[in-house]
C-alpha positions in Angstrom: 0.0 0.0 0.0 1.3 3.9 -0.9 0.9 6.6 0.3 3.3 9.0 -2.0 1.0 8.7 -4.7 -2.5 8.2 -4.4 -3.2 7.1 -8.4 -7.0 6.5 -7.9 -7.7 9.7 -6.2 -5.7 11.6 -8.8 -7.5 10.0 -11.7 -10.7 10.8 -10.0 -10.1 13.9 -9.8 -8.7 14.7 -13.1 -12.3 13.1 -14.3 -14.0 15.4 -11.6 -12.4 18.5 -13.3 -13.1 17.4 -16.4 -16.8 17.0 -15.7 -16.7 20.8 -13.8 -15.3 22.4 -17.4 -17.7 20.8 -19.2 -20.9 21.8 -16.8 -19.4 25.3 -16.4 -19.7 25.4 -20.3 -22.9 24.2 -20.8 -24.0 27.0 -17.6 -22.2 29.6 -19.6 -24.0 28.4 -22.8 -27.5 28.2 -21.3 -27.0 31.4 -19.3 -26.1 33.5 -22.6 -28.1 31.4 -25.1 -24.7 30.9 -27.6 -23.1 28.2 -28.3 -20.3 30.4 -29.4 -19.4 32.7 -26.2 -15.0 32.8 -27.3 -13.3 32.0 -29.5 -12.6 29.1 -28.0 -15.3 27.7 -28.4 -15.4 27.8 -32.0 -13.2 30.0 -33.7 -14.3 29.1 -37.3 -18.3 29.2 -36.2 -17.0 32.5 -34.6 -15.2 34.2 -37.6 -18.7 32.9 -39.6 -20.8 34.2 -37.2 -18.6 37.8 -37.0 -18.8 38.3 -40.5 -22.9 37.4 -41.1 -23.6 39.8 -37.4 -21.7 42.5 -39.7 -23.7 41.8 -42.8 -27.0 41.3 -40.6 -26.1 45.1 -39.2 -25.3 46.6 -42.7 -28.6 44.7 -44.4 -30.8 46.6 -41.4 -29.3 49.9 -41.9 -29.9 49.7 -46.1 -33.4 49.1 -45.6 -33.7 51.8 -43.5 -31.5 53.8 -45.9 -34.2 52.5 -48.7 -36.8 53.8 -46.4 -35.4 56.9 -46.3 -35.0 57.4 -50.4 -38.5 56.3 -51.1 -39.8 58.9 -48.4 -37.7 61.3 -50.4 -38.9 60.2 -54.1 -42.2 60.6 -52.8 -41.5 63.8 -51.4 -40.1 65.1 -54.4 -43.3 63.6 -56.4 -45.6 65.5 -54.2 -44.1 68.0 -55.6 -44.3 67.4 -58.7 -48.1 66.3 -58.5 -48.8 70.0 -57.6 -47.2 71.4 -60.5 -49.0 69.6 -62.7 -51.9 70.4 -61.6 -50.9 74.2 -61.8 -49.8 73.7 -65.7 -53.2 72.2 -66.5 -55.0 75.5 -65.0 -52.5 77.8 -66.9 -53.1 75.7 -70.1 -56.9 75.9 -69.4 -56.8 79.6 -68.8 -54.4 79.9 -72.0 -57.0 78.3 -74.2 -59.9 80.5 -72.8 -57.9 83.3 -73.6 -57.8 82.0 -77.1 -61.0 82.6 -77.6 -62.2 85.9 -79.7 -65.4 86.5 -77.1 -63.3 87.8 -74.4 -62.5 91.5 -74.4 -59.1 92.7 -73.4 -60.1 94.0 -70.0 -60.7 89.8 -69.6 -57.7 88.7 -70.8 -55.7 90.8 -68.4 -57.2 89.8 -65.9 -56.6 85.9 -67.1 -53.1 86.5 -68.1 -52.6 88.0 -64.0 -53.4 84.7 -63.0 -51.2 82.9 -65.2 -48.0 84.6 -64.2 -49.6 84.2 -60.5 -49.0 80.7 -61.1 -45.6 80.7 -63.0 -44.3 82.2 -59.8 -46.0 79.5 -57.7 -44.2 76.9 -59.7 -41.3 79.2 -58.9 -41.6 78.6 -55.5 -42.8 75.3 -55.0 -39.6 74.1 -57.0 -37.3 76.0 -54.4 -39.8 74.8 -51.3 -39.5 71.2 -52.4 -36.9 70.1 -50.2 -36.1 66.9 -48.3 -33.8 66.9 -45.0 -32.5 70.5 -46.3 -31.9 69.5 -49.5 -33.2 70.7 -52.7 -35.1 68.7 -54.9 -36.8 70.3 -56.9 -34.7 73.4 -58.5 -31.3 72.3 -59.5 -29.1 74.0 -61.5 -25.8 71.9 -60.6 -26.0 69.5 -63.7 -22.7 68.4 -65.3 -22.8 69.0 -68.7 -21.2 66.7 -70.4 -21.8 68.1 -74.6 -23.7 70.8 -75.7 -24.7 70.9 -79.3 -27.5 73.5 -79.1 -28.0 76.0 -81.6 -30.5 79.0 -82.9 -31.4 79.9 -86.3 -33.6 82.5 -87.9 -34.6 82.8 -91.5 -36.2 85.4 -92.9 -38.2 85.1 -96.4 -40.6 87.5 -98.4 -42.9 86.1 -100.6 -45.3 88.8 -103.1 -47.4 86.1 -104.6 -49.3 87.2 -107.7 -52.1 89.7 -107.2 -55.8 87.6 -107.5 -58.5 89.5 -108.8 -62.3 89.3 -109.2 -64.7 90.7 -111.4 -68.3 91.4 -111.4 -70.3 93.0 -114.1 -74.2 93.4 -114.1 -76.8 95.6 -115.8 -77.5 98.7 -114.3 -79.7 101.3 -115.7 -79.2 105.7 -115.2 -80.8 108.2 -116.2 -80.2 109.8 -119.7 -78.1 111.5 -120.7 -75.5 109.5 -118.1 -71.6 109.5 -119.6 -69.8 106.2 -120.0 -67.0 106.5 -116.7 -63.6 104.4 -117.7 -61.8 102.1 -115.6 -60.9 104.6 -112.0 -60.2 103.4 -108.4 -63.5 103.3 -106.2 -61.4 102.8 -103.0 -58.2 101.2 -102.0 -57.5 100.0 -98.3 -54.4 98.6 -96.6 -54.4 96.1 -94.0 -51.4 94.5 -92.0 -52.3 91.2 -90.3 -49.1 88.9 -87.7 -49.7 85.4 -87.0 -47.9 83.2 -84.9 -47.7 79.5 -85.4 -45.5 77.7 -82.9 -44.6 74.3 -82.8 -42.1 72.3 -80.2 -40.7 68.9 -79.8 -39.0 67.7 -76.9 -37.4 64.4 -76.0 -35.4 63.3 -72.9 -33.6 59.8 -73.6 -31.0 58.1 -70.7 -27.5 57.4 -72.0 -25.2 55.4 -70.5 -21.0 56.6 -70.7 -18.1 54.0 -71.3 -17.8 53.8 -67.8 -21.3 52.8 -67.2 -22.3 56.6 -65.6 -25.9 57.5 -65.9 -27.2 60.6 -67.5 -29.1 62.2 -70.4 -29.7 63.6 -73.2 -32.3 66.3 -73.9 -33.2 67.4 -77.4 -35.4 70.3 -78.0 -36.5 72.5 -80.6 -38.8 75.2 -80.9 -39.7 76.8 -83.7 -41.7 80.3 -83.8 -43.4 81.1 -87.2 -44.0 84.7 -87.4 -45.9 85.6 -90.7 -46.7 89.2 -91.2 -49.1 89.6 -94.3 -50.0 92.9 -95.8 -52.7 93.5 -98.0 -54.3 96.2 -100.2 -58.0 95.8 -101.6 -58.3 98.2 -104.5 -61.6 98.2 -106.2 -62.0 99.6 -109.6 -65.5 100.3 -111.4 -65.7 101.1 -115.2 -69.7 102.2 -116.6 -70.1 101.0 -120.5 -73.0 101.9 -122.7 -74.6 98.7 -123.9 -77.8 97.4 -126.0 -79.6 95.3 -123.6 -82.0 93.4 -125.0 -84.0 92.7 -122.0 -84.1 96.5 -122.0 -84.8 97.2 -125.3 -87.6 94.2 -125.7 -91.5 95.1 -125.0 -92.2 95.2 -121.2 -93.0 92.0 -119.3 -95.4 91.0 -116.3 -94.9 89.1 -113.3 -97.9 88.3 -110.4 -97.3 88.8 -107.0 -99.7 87.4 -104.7 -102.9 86.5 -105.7 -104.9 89.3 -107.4 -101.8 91.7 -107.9 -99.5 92.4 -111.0 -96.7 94.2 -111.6 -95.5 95.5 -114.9 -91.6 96.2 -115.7 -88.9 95.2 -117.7 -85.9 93.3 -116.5 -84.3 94.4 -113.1 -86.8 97.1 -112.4 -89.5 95.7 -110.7 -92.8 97.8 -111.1 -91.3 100.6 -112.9 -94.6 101.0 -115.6 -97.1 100.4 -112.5 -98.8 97.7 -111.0 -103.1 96.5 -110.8 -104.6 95.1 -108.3 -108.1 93.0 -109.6 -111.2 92.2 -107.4 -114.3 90.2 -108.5 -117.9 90.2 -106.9 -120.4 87.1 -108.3 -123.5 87.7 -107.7 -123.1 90.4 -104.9 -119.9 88.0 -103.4 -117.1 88.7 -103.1 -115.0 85.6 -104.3 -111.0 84.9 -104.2 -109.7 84.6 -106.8 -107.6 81.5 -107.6 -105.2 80.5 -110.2 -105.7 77.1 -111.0 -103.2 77.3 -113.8 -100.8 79.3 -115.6 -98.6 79.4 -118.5 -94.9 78.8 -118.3 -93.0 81.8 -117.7 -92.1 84.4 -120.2 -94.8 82.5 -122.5 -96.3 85.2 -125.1 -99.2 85.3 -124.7 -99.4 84.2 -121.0 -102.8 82.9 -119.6 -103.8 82.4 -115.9 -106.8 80.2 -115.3 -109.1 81.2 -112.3 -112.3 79.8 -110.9 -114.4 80.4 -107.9 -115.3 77.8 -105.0 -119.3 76.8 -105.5 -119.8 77.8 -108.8 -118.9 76.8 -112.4 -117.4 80.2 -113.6 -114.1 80.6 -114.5 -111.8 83.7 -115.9 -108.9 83.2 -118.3 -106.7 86.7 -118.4 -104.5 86.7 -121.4 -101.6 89.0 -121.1 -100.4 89.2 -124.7 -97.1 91.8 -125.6 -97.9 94.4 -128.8 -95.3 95.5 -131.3 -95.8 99.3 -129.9 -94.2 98.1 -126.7 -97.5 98.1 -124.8 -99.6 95.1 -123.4 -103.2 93.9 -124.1 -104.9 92.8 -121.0 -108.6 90.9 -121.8 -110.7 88.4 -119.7 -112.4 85.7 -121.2 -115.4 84.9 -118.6 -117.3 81.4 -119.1 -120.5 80.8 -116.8 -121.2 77.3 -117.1 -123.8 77.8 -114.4 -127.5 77.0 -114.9 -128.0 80.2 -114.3 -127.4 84.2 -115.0 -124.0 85.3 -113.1 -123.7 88.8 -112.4 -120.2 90.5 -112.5 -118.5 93.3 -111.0 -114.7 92.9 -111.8 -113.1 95.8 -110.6 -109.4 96.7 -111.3 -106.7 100.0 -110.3 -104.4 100.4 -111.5 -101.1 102.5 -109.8 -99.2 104.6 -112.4 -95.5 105.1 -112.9 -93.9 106.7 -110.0 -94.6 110.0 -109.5 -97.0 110.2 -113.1 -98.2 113.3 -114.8 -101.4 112.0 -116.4 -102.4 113.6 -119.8 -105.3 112.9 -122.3 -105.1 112.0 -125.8 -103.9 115.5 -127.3 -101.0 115.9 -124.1 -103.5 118.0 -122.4 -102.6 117.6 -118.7 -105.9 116.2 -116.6 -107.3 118.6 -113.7 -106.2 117.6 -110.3 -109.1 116.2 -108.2 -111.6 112.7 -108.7 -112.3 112.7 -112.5 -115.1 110.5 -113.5 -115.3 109.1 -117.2 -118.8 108.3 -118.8 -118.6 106.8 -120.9 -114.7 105.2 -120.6 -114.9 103.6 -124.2 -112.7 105.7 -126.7 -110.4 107.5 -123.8 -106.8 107.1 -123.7 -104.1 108.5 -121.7 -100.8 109.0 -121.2 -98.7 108.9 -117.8 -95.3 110.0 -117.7 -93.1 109.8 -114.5 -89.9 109.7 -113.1 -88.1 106.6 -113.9 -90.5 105.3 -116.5 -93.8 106.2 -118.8 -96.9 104.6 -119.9 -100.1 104.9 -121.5 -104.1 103.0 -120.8 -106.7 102.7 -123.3 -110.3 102.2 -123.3 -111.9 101.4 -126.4 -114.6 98.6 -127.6 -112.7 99.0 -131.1 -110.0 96.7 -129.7 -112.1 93.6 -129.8 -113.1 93.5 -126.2 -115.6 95.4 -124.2 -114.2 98.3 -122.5 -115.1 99.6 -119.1 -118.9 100.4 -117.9 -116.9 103.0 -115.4 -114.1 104.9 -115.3 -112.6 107.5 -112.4 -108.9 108.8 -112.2 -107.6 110.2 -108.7 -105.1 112.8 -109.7 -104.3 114.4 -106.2 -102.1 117.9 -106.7 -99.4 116.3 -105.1 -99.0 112.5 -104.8 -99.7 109.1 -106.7 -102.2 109.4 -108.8 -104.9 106.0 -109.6 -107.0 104.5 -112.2 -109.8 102.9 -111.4 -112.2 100.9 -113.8 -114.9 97.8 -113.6 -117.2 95.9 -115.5 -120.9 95.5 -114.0 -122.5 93.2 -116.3 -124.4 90.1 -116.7 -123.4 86.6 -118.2 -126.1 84.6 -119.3 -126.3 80.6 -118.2 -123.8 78.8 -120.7 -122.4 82.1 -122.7 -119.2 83.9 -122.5 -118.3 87.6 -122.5 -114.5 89.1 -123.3 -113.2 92.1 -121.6 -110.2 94.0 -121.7 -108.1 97.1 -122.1 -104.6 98.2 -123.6 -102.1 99.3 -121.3 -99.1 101.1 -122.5 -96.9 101.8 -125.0 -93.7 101.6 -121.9 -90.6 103.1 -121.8 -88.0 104.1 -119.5 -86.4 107.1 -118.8 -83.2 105.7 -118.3 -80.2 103.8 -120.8 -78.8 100.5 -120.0 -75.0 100.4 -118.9 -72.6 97.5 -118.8 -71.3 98.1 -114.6 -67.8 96.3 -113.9 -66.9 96.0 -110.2 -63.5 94.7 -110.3 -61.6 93.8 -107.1 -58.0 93.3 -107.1 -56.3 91.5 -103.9 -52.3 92.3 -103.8 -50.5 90.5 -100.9 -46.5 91.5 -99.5 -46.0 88.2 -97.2 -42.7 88.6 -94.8 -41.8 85.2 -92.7 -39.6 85.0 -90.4 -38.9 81.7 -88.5 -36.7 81.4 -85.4 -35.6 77.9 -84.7 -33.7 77.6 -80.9 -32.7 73.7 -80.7 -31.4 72.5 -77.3 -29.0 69.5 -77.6 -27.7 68.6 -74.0 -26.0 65.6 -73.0 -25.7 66.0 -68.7 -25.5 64.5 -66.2 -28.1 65.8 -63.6 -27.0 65.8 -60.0 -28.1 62.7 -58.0 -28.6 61.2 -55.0 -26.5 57.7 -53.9 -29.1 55.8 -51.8 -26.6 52.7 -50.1 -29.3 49.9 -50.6 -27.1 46.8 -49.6 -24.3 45.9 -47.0 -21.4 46.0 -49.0 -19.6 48.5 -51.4 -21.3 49.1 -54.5 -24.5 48.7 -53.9 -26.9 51.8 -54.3 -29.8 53.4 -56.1 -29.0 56.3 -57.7 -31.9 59.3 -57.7 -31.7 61.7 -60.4 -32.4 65.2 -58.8 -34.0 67.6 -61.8 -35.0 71.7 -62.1 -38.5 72.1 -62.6 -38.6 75.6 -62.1 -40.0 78.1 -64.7 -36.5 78.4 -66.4 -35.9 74.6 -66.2 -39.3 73.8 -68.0 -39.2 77.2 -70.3 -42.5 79.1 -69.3 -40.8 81.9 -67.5 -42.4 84.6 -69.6 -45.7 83.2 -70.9 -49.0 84.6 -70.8 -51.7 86.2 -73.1 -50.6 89.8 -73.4 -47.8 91.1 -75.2 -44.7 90.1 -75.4 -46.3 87.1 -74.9 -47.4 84.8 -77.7 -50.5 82.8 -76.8 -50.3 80.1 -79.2 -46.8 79.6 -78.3 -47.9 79.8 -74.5 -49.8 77.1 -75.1 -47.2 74.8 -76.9 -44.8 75.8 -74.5 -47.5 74.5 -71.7 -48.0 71.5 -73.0 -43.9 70.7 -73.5 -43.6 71.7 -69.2 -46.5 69.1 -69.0 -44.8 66.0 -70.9 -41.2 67.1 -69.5 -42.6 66.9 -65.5 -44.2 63.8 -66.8 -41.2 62.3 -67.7 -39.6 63.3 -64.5 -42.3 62.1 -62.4 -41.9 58.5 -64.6 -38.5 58.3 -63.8 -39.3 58.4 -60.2 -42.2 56.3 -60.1 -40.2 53.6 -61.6 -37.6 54.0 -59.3 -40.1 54.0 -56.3 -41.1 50.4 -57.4 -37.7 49.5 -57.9 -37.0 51.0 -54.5 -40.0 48.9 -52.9 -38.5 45.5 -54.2 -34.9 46.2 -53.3 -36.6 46.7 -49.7 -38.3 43.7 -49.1 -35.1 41.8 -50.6 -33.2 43.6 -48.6 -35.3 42.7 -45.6 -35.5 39.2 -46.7 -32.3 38.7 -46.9 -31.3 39.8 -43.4 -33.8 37.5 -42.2 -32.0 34.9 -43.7 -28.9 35.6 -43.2 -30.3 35.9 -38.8 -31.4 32.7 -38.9 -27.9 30.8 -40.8 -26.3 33.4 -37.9 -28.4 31.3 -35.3 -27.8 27.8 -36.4 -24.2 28.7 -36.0 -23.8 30.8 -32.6 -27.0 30.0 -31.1 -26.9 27.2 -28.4 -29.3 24.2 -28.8 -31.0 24.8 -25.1 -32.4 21.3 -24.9 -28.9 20.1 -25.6 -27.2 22.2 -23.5 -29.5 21.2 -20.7 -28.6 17.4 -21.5 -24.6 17.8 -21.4 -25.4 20.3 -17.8 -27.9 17.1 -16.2 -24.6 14.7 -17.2 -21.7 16.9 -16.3 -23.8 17.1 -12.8 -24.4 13.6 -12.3 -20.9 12.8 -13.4 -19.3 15.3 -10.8 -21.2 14.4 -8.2 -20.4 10.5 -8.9 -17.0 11.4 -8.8 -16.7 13.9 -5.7 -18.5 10.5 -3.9 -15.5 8.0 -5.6 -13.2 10.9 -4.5 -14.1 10.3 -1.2 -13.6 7.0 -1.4 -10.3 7.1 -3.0 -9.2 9.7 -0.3 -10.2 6.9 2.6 -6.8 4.3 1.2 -4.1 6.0 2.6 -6.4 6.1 6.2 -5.6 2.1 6.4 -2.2 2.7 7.1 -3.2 4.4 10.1 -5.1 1.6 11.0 -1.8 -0.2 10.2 0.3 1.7 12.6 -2.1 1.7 15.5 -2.1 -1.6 16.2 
């Protein structure tokens, strides 16, 4: 038995310490939740775990750092939203401005409002901003070529003079000289139009080395035509032999019971009659049934009356002395006697002297004829003369009365009727002679003749804007490592930036350009607010990858540093069971060298 070296109590204990390390482990593992507490422990797991904690970190901070941009895209779209909406009300007060029912106290007033909102737009761009910076109004772009350029052409054009020509009849009085080709008037009138027109592109380019930018191309072109003109009319009066004018006079109806007598482009000039008709103490309308074709010699009308069969046909028939003889055939087809009182005036030429037979001027006053048959008279006026005749020699009856009103001042009248009776189934023919016509006036050939002469002077100013720039921009760090960003654009939507500092409705200020101009802010803020939009989206899914992937990349993280609890707790329950087994053998093992006290006692 020794005593100098207790080898069971050594190797006990060796196993005891060994059991204490391994429970004090598995307590350190359980009380920090890692299986990975030093080095250690596991210094490959821990290098892993180092460098996916420092990824984890960076992938947090680039989704907030994506966070951050799309609160700032959507800050500079809110922006943008508003200045749309203030170029749709300028265009829509440009194009009421356009139209010609507004005076120019109302156009003022629009065009006030439209630079109201130019300087809004003004100041919404410099407003715009997003954790002090600008967004909205930037003039820092790196240009990288510029191959703009401005033309302007002028061109006169004196197109060949068009001219129009109208000649009609006209009729003066006698004696009236011929009047050669002379100006009537001549006027001068300057008229400017504007005709605008604009095109305007913005297209990304990419440089060698992979930089971002763009190009804008944009031309305007401004039209200004300036057109004078000068309306001369001439007028040139010829003698002619018209003849219309120089034929016998003609009739024309107007109404029902009135005609008017007159040659060609003058109307009533020989007078006119108006005819009335009683039938048996009726009065009765009188109603054309029929008539002959017009300008027919002789010309017939056939009339009839409602509730009886009698019927009138008036020839009209045109006599080599220039004059007209007017009868009525009247037909009573009746079973009985029809009596008649047709009863016609007759209205001289304007403004007549009447005189008998022998050029004895008639009294003034009511003159009353008895009997009319054998009188003729002669009525000359103004613009044209005439003559009536009564006589049963002309192969009609003439007039049963006869009464002239020749007032001392003022158109005189003939009037004259027929009171008789037509047997049942007979006929009776009535008439008169009215004229010879002629007209106090000779027949000229009138040329109106209008000659248009234009002097056109165009000018046309052509600015083109040929940019190739980078605009300033905005890196947005969107991953964990080097490299990877977003890059937002920053752009100037400010009046000068989108070209409608000076527009409006008053001069300077061209309205049709105003509008074109309008409309190019509109599709350039557009494009801007595009570009944006899609980068939003883009924005949103780099997010959730972003997110995603630092979820992952937690969880790989916690299969390799996080401690399995449930196994921890197994390894803790043996190292426990073991130490305590072995502080008990430890005991034991300590009791050997005791027996050689036991030895020496006795």
């Amino acid at each position: 038995m020794k005593i100098s070296h207790n080898l069971p109590s050594f190797r006990i204990n060796n196993a005891l310490q060994k059991n204490s390390k391994a429970s004090s482990k598995s307590l350190e593992k359980l009380s920090s939740g890692l299986r990975i507490n030093k080095a250690s422990d596991d210094a490959a797991g821990l290098a892993i775990s180092e460098k996916m904690r420092a990824q984890i970190r960076g992938l947090n901070q680039a989704s907030r750092n994506v966070q951050d941009g799309v609160s700032l895209i959507q800050t500079a779209e809110g922006g943008l939203q508003e200045i749309t909406d203030i170029l749709h009300r300028q265009r829509e007060l440009i194009i009421q401005g356009l139209n010609d029912t507004l005076t120019d106290e109302d156009r003022r007033k629009i065009d006030m409002e439209i630079h109201q909102l130019t300087d809004e737009i003004e100041s919404l761009s410099n407003k715009t901003e997003f954790n002090t910076m600008n967004l909205l109004a930037r003039d820092d772009y790196g240009i990288l070529a510029d191959r703009s350029s401005s033309n302007s052409a002028f061109s006169v054009s004196d197109p060949p003079s068009v001219t129009s020509i109208n000649k009609s009849i006209v009729y003066k009085p006698r004696g009236t000289p011929e009047e050669a080709r002379h100006v009537v008037s001549s006027t001068d009138t300057s008229e400017t139009t504007h005709t605008y027109s604009n095109t305007n592109n913005i297209t990304p380019i990419v440089l060698p080395d992979g930089t971002e930018g763009y190009n804008e191309y944009n031309v305007d072109t401004l039209t200004t035509t300036k057109t004078d003109t000068n309306m001369t009319i001439y007028e040139s009066l010829t003698a002619i032999n018209d003849p219309q004018f120089s034929t016998p006079a003609y009739w024309h109806s107007v109404g029902m019971n009135t005609t008017s007598f007159g040659p060609k482009n003058f109307g009533d000039a020989y007078g006119s009659m108006i005819e009335n008709i009683e039938v048996n103490g009726s009065s009765r309308p009188m109603e054309y049934t029929s008539r002959s074709s017009s300008g027919s010699d002789p010309a017939w009308d056939h009339m009839w009356f409602p509730g009886t069969n009698l019927s009138i046909i008036r020839y009209r028939t045109v006599l080599a002395d220039n004059s007209m003889e007017i009868k009525y055939v009247i037909r009573n087809g009746d079973s009985f006697a029809a009596d008649i009182n047709l009863s016609n005036m007759i209205n001289p030429p304007t403004n007549s002297v009447i005189t008998d037979s022998g050029g004895n001027p008639l009294a003034n006053g009511h003159i009353i004829i008895n009997p009319p048959s054998g009188s003729s008279f002669n009525m000359t006026g103004t613009e044209a003369n005439a003559g009536i005749q009564f006589d049963d020699s002309l192969g009609f009856l003439s007039p049963t009365e006869l009464s002239i009103k020749n007032p001392a001042a003022g158109q005189p009248q003939i009037n004259f009727d027929w009171q008789l009776t037509v047997p049942s189934g007979s006929s009776v023919t009535l008439g008169f002679k009215y004229g010879p016509f002629s007209l106090n006036f000779d027949a000229f050939e009138l040329t109106h003749e209008v000659v248009e002469t234009k002097h056109i002077e165009t000018t046309v100013d052509t600015n083109i804007t040929d940019i190739d720039y980078i605009p300033p921009k905005l890196n947005i760090q969107a991953g964990a490592n080097k490299g990877e960003t977003i890059v937002i654009p920053l752009f100037n939507v400010g009046t000068q930036g989108l070209g409608i500092k000076n527009i409006g409705l008053l001069p300077p200020s061209i309205p049709e350009q105003a509008l074109a101009k309008v409309d190019g802010a509109i599709e350039k803020v557009l494009h801007y607010r595009s570009v944006y939009g899609a980068l939003q989206n883009r924005m949103e899914h780099t997010l959730k990858n972003v997110d995603n992937s630092a979820e992952n990349l937690m969880t790989a993280e916690s299969r390799i540093r996080d401690a399995d609890m449930a196994k921890e707790i197994l390894n803790l329950t043996k190292s426990n069971m073991l130490t305590q087994a072995a502080q008990a053998i430890l005991t034991q093992a300590n009791q050997n060298p005791q027996s050689v006290l036991q030895l020496l006692k006795q």
